[in-house]
VOKETOR-957965 format. One record per residue (C-alpha): residue in one letter; residue number from 1; x negated, y, z negated. Coordinates in nm, 4 decimals, m for minus. Each point is the difference from the previous one (the first is absolute). Example, Ala and Ser with C-alpha at 12.3 -4.5 7.8 and 13.67 -1.06 7.14 Angstrom:
2
  residuo  num         u         v         w
        A    1   m1.2300   m0.4500   m0.7800
        S    2   m0.1370    0.3440    0.0660
This chain:
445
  residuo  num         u         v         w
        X    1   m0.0290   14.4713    5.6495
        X    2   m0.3090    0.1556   m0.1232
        X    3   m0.3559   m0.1628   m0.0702
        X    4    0.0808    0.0840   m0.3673
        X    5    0.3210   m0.1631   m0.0085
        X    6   m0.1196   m0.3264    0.1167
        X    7   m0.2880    0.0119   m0.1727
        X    8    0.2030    0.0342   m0.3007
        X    9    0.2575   m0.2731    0.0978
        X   10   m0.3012   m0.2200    0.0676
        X   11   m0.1071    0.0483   m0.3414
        X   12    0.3237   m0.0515   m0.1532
        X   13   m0.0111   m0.3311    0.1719
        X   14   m0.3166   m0.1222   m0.1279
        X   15    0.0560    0.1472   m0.3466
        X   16    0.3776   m0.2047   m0.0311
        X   17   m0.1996   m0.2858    0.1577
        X   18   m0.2841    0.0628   m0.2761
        X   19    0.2927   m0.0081   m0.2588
        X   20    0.1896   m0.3299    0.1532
        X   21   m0.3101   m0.1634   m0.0223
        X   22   m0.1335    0.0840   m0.3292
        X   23    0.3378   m0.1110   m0.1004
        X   24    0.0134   m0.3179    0.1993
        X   25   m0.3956   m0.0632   m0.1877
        X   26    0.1648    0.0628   m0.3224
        X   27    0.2613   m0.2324    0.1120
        X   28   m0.2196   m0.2814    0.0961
        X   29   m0.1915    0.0536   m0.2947
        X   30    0.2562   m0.0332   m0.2744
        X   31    0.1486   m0.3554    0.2347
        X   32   m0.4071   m0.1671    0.0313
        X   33    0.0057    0.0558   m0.3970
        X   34    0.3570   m0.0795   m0.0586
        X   35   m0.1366   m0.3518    0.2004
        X   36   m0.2467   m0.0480   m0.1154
        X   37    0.0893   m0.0137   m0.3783
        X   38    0.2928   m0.2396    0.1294
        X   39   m0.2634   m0.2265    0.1803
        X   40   m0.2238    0.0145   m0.3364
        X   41    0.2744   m0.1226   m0.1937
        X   42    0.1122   m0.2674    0.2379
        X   43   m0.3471   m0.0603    0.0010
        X   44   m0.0583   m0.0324   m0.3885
        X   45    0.2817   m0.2049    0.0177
        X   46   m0.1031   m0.2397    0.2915
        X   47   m0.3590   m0.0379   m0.2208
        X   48    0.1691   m0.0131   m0.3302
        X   49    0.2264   m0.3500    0.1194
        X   50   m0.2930   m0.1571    0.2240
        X   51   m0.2572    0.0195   m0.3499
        X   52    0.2931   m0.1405   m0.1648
        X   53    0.0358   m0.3073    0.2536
        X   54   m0.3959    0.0244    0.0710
        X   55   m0.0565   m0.0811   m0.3860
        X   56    0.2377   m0.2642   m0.0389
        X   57   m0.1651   m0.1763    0.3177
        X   58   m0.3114    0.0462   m0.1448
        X   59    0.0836   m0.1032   m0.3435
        X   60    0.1377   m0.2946    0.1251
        X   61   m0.3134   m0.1150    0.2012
        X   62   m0.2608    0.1118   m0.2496
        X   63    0.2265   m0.2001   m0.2709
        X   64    0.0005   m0.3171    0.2764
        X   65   m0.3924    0.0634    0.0146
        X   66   m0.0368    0.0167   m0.3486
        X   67    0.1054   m0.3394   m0.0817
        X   68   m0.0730   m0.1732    0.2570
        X   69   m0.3891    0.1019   m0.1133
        X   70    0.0972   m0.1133   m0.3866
        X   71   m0.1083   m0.3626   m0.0528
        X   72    0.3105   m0.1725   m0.1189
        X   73    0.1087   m0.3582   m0.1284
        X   74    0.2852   m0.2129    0.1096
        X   75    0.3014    0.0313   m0.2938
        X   76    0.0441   m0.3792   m0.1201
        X   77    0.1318   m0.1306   m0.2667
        X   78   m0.1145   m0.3486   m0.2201
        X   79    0.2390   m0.2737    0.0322
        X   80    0.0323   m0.1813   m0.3122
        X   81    0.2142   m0.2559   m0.1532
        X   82    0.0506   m0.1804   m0.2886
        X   83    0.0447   m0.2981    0.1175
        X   84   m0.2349   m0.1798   m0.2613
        X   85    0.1990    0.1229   m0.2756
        X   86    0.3499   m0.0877    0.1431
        X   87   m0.0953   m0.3502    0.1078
        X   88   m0.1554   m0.0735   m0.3536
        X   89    0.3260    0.0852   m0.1626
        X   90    0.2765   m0.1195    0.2683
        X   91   m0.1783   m0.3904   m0.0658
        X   92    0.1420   m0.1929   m0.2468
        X   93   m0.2127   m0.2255   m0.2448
        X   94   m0.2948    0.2147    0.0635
        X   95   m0.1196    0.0192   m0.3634
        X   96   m0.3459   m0.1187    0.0676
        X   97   m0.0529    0.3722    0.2413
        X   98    0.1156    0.1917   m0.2329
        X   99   m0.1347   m0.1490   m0.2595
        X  100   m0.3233    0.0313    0.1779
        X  101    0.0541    0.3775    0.1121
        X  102    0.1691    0.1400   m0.2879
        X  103   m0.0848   m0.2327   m0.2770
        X  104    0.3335   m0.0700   m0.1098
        X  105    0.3267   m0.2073    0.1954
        X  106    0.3141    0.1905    0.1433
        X  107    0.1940   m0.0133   m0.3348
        X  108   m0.2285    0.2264   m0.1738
        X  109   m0.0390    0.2173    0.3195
        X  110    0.3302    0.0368    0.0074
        X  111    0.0410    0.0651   m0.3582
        X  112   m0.2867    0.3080    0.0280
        X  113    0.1675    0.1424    0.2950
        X  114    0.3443    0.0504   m0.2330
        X  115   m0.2057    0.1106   m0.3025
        X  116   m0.1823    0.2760    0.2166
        X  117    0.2904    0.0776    0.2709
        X  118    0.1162    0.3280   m0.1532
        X  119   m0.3631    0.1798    0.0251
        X  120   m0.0806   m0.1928    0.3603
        X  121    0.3280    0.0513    0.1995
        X  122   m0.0473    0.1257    0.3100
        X  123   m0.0629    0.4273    0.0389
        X  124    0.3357    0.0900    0.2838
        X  125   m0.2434    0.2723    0.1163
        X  126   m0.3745   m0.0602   m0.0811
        X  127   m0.1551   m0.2143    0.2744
        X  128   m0.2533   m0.0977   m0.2049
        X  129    0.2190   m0.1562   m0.2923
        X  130    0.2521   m0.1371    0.2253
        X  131   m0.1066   m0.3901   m0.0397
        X  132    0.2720   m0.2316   m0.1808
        X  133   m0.0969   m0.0980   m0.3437
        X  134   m0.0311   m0.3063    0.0920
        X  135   m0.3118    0.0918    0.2492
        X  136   m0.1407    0.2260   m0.2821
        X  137   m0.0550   m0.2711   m0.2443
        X  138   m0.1338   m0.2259    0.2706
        X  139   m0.2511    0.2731    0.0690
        X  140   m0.0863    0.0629   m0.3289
        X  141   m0.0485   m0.3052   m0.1279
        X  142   m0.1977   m0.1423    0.3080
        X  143   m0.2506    0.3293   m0.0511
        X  144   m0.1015   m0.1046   m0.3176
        X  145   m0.0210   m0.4425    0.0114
        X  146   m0.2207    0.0533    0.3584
        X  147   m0.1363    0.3133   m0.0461
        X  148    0.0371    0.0479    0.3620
        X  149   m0.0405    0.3941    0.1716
        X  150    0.3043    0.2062    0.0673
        X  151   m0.0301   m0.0435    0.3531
        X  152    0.0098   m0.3726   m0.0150
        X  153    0.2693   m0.0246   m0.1985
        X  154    0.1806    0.2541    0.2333
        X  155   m0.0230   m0.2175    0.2777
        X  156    0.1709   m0.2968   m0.1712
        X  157    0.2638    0.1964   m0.1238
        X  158    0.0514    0.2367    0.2947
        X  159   m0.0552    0.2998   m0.1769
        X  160   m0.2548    0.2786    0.0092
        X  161   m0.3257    0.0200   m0.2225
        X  162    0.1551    0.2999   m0.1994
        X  163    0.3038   m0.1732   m0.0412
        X  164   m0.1656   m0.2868   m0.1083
        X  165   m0.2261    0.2191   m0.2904
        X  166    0.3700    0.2221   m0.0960
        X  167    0.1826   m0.3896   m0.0189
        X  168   m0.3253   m0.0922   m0.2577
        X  169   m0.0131    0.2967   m0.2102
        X  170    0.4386   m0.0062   m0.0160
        X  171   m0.0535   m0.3492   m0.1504
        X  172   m0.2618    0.0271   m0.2409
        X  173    0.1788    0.3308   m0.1199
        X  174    0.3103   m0.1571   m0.0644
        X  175   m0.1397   m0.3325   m0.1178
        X  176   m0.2044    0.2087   m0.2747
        X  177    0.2888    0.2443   m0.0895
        X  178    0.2179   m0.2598   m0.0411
        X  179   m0.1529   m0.3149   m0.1013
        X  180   m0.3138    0.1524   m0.2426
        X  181    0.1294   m0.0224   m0.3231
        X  182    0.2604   m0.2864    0.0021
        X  183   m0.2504   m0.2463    0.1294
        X  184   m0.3322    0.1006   m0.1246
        X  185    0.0149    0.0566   m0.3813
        X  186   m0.1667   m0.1465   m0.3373
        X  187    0.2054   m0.2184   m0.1638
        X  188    0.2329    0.0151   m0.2913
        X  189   m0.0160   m0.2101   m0.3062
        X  190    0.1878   m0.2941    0.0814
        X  191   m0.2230   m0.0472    0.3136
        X  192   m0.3079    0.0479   m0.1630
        X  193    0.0854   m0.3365   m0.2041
        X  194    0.0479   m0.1717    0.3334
        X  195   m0.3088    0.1111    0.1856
        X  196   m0.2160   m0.0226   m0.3205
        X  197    0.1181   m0.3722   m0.0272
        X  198   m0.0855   m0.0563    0.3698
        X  199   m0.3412    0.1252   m0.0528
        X  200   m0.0446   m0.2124   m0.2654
        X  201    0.0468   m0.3014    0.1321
        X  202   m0.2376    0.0696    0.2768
        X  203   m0.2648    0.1323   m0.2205
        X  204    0.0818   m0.0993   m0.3624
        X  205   m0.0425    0.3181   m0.0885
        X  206    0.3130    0.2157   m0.1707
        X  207    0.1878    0.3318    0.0522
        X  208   m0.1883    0.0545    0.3089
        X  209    0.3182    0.2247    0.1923
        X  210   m0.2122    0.0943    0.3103
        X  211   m0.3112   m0.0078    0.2118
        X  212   m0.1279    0.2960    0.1385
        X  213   m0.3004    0.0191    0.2755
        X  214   m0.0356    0.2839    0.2725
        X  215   m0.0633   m0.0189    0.4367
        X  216   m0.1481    0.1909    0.1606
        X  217    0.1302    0.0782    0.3643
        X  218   m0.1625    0.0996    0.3044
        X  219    0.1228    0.3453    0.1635
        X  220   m0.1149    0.2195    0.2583
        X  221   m0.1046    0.3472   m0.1802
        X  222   m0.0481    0.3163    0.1960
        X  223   m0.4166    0.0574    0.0115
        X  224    0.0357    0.3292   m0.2289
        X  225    0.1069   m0.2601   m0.3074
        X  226   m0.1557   m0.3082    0.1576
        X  227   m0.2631    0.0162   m0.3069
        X  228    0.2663   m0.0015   m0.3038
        X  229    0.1779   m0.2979    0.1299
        X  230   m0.3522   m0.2405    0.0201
        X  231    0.0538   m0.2279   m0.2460
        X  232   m0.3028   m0.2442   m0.1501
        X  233   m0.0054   m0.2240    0.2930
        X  234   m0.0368    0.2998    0.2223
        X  235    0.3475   m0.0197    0.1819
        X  236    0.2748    0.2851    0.0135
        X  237    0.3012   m0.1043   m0.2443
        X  238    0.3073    0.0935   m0.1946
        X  239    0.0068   m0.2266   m0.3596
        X  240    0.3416   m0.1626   m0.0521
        X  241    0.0140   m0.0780   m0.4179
        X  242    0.2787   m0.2668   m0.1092
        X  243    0.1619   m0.2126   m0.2906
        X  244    0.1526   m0.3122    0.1200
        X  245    0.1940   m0.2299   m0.1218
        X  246   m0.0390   m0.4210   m0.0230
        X  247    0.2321    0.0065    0.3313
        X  248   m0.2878    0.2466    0.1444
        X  249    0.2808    0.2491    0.0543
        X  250   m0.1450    0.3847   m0.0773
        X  251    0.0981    0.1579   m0.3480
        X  252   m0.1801    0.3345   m0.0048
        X  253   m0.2271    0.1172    0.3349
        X  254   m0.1855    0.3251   m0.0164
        X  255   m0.1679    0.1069    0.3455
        X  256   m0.1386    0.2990    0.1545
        X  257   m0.3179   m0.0062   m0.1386
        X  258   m0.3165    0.0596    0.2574
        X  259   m0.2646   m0.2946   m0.0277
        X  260   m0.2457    0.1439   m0.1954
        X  261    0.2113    0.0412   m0.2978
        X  262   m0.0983   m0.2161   m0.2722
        X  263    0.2246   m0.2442   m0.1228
        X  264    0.0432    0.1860   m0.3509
        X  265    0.1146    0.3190    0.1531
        X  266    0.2974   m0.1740    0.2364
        X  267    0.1340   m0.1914   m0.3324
        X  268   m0.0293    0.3526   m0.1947
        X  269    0.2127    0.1510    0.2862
        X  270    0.2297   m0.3043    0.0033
        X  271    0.2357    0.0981   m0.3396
        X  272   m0.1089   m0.3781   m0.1349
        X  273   m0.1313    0.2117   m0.2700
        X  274    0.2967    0.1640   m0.0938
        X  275    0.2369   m0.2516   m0.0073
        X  276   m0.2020   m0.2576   m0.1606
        X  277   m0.1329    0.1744   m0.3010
        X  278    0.2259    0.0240   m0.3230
        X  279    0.2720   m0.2363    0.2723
        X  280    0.2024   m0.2573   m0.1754
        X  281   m0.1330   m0.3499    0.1540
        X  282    0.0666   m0.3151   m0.1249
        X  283   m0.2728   m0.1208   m0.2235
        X  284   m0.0822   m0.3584   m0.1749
        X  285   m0.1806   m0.0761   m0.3392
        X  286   m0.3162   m0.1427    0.1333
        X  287   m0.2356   m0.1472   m0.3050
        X  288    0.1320    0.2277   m0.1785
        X  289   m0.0730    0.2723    0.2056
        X  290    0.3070    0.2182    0.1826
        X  291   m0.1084    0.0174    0.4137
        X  292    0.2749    0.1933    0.2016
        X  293    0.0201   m0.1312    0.3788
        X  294   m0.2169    0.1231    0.2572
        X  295   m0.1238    0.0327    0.3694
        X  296   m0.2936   m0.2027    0.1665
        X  297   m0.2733    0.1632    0.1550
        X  298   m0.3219    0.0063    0.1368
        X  299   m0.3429    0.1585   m0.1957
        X  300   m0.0143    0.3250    0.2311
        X  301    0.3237    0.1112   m0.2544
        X  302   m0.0011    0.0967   m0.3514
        X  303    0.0161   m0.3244   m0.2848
        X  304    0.3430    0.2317   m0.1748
        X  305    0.2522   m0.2006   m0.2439
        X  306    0.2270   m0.0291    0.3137
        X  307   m0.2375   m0.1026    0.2766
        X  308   m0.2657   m0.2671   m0.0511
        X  309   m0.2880   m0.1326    0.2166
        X  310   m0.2455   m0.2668   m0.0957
        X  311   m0.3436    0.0245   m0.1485
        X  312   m0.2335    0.1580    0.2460
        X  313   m0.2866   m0.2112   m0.0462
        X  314    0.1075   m0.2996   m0.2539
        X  315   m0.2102   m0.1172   m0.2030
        X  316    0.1791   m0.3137   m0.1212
        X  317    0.1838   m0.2824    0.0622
        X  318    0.3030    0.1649   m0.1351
        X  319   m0.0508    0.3014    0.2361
        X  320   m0.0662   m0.1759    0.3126
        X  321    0.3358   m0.2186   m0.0882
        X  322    0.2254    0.2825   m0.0815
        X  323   m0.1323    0.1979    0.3319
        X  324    0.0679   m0.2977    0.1827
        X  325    0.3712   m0.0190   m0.1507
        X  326    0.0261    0.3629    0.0173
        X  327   m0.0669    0.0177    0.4260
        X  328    0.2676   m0.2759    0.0274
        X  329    0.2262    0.3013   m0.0744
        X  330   m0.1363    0.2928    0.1128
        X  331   m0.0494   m0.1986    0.3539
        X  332    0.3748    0.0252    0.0900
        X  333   m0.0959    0.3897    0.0775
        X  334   m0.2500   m0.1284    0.2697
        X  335    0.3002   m0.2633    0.1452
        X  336    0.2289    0.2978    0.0218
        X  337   m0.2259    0.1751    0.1620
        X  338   m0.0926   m0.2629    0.2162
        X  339    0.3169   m0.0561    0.0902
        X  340    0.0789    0.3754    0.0403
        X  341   m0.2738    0.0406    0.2909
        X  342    0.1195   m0.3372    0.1748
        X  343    0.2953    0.1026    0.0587
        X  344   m0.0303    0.3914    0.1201
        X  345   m0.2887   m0.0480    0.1792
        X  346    0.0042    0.3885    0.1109
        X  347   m0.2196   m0.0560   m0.4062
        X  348   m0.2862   m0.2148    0.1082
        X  349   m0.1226    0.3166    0.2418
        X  350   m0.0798    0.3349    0.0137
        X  351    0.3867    0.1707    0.0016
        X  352    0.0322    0.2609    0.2998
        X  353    0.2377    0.1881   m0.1543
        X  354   m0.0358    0.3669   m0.1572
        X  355   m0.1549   m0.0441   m0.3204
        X  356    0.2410    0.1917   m0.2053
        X  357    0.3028   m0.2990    0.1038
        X  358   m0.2598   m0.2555   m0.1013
        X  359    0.1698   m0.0664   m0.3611
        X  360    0.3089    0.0189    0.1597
        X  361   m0.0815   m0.3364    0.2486
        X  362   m0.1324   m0.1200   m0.3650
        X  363    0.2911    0.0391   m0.1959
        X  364    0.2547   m0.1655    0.3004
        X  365   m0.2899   m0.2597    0.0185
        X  366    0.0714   m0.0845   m0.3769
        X  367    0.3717    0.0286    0.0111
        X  368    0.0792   m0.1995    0.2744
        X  369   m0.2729   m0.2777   m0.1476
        X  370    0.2119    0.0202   m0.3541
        X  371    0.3594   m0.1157    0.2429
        X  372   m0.1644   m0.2734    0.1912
        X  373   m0.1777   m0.1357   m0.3351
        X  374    0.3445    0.0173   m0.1987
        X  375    0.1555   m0.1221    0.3101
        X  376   m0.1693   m0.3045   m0.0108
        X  377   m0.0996    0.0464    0.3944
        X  378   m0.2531   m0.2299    0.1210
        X  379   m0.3385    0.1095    0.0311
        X  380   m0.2593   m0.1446    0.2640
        X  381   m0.3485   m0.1818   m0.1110
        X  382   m0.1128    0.1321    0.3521
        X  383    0.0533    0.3758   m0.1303
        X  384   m0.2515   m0.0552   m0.2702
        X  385   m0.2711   m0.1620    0.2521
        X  386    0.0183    0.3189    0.2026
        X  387   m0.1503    0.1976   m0.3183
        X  388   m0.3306   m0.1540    0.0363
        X  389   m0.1139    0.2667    0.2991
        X  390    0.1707    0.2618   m0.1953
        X  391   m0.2014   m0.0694   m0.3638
        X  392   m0.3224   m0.0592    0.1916
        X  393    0.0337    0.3758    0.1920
        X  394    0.1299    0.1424   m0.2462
        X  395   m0.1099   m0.1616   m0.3436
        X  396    0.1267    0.1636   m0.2824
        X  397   m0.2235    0.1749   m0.2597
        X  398   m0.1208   m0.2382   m0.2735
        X  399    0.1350    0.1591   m0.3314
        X  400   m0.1198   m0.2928   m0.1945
        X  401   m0.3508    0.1220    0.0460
        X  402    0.0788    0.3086   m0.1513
        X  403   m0.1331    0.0898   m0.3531
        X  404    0.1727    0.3414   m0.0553
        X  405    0.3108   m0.1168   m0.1615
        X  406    0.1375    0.1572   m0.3299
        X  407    0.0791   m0.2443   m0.3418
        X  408    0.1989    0.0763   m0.2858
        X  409   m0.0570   m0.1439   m0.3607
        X  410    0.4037   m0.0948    0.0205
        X  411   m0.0628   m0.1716    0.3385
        X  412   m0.2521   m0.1865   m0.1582
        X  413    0.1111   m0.1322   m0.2410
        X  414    0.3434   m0.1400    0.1740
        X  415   m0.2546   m0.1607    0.2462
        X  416   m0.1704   m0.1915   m0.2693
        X  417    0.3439   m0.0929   m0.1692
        X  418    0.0865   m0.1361    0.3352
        X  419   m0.3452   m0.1875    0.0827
        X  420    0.0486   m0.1422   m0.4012
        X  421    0.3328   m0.0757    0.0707
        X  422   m0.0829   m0.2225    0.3528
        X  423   m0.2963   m0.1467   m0.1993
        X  424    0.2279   m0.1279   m0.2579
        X  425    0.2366   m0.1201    0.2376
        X  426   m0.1742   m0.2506    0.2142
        X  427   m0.3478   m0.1648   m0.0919
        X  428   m0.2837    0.0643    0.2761
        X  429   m0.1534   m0.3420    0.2284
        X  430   m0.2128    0.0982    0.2609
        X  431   m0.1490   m0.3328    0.1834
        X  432   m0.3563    0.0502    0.1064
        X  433    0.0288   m0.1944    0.3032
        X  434    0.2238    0.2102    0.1788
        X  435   m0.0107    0.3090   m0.1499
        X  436    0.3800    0.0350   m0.0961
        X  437    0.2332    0.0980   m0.2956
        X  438    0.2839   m0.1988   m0.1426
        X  439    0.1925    0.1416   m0.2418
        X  440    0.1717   m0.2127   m0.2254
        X  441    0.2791    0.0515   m0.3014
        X  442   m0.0849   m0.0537   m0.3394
        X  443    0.2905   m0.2614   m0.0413
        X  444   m0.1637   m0.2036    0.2346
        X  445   m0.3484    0.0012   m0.2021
């Protein structure tokens, strides 16, 4: 073999090794890539599930961290019972407690509890109104004769403070809605002839059919209307105008009115207007002179045909003895009232309830006074006594010093009938040495 033959095998050699290796490059080239996009998406993978699991761990702890760094408080719950309540009512010949609590003994508890059951059963899925009847009425009725704070009376009747205020507002809803106009209304004919004779033979004077005087009560206003409800003794109050009765049960009560109203302006808003003029009342032939029955009042009112005060600065004998006869009717307003504020005491201070129920706590106040005066229930010397405090705190605004008052030429002249009429009646001794009137018939002259 030639040079040129082996230099041309050896150059075959190196250009088929050349070849195989370019080959086994391209080879190796295409695997690493093939690889290494496997190994990227095992890779992506791997990462993908070990964020996954490293951000639940993480959550978990920074979650743990979290609260643990939040000041908390222990989750308890008040126990209450009503154990108070349920040992007042399981004794037996306990009238003297509940007398004392709820002003009136267990029959006429009972007997409110039937009359109001239908309104105050028992909500199946209200919390709040899920108290028996029973409970409601105690609630209600012990608000307003203590006057006690909704978290007291909670705690005696195992209930919550807003439970206690839904159980008030329940009652005097349904006492008003139901009760209002059968108990508190003027009366008819045939019981004007009875009260008019009752008056009269306390004061001598006739046809008198009612007495009507106004309280004011002492509320808590919000400061933004503190200033309208200032009455003239400088004390926040709502003013409660009434007729009663000679049993000092209420016939007509108008209330709402802020303190500063004068007394004029609550009796113009009352509807005394409009059912008194042109009304049919009985009437007698006095000296010759027709006089239709009328109300008792005080000077701050209008002197009208059918509402007479006395003479606001007498100048007689005859005056000073008709005014005197006169205030020995009109003062069965102030008993009622009296007797009104002993027993709901929640009257003798400032009420901390929203102002807007205040009339409402009135008009149960006057209702439930009407059933225990009809009723006959007893009422307590010792209720009256705790007054005192109240009247000197809160005195009441003096309406006898009051010269803006309206008269009417008809109003006058049925006063003087009625001062001729007393002066006719009885003949005037007044004993120097003690300063006193007798007043004795003519038949015994």
């Amino acid at each position: 073999m030639d040079n040129a033959h082996k230099r041309q095998v050896v150059e075959n050699l190196f250009l088929t090794f050349a070849t195989k290796q370019a080959e086994l490059f391209k080879q190796y080239d295409a695997n690493r890539k093939k690889r290494s996009k496997i190994f990227l998406q095992r890779l992506r993978y791997q990462l993908k599930r070990n964020g996954e699991n490293h951000r639940k761990e993480w959550s978990s702890k920074l979650e743990a961290e979290l609260l643990e760094s939040i000041p908390t408080r222990k989750i308890w719950k008040l126990s209450r019972n009503d154990k108070w309540f349920r040992e007042l009512f399981e004794q037996e010949d306990n009238e003297d407690d509940l007398l004392r609590y709820f002003r009136m003994g267990r029959a006429m508890y009972d007997t409110l509890v039937a009359m109001l059951r239908q309104d105050l059963a028992p909500h199946p899925l209200l919390a709040a109104q899920s108290c028996s009847a029973e409970k409601k009425v105690g609630i209600g009725l012990y608000k307003l004769t203590t006057g006690a704070d909704y978290t007291t009376i909670g705690n005696m009747f195992g209930v919550h403070k807003a439970t206690v205020k839904n159980c008030v507002h329940q009652f005097c809803k349904s006492m008003v809605k139901n009760y209002m106009d059968s108990e508190i209304y003027l009366p008819d004919q045939e019981e004007m002839a009875e009260i008019s004779k009752s008056f009269e033979d306390k004061s001598d004077i006739p046809l008198v059919i009612g007495a009507m005087g106004r309280l004011h009560v002492p509320i808590t206003p919000s400061l933004a209307d503190s200033k309208n409800y200032i009455n003239g003794r400088k004390w926040p109050s709502l003013i409660l105008q009434a007729v009663v009765d000679n049993n000092h049960c209420f016939r007509h009560i108008t209330c709402g009115h802020v303190g500063a109203t004068e007394d004029s302006v609550v009796l113009g808003d009352s509807g005394l207007y409009q059912h008194f003029d042109g009304a049919d009342l009985p009437s007698q032939n006095i000296n010759g002179n027709t006089v239709k029955s009328f109300i008792v009042s005080d000077t701050v009112y209008p002197l009208l045909p059918w509402l007479q005060h006395g003479y606001m600065t007498p100048t007689t004998t005859e005056e000073e003895t008709f005014n005197e006869h006169l205030n020995k009717a009109r003062v069965a307003v102030d008993e009622a009232f009296d007797r009104l504020r002993a027993r709901f005491r929640i009257l003798q201070r400032k009420i901390d309830i929203d102002i807007n129920f205040v009339p409402q706590i009135l008009l149960t106040c006057c209702i439930l006074h009407n059933f225990l005066e009809k009723n006959k229930t007893p009422f307590l010397e010792a209720w009256s006594e705790a007054l005192q405090e109240a009247n000197q705190k809160y005195p009441q605004p003096d309406g006898s010093a009051s010269l803006n008052y309206t008269t009417t030429v008809e109003g006058e002249s049925i006063r003087d009938v009625l001062k001729e009429h007393l002066h006719s009646k009885y003949v005037l001794f007044r004993t120097i040495e003690y300063n006193q009137v007798y007043f004795i018939g003519e038949g015994n002259n």
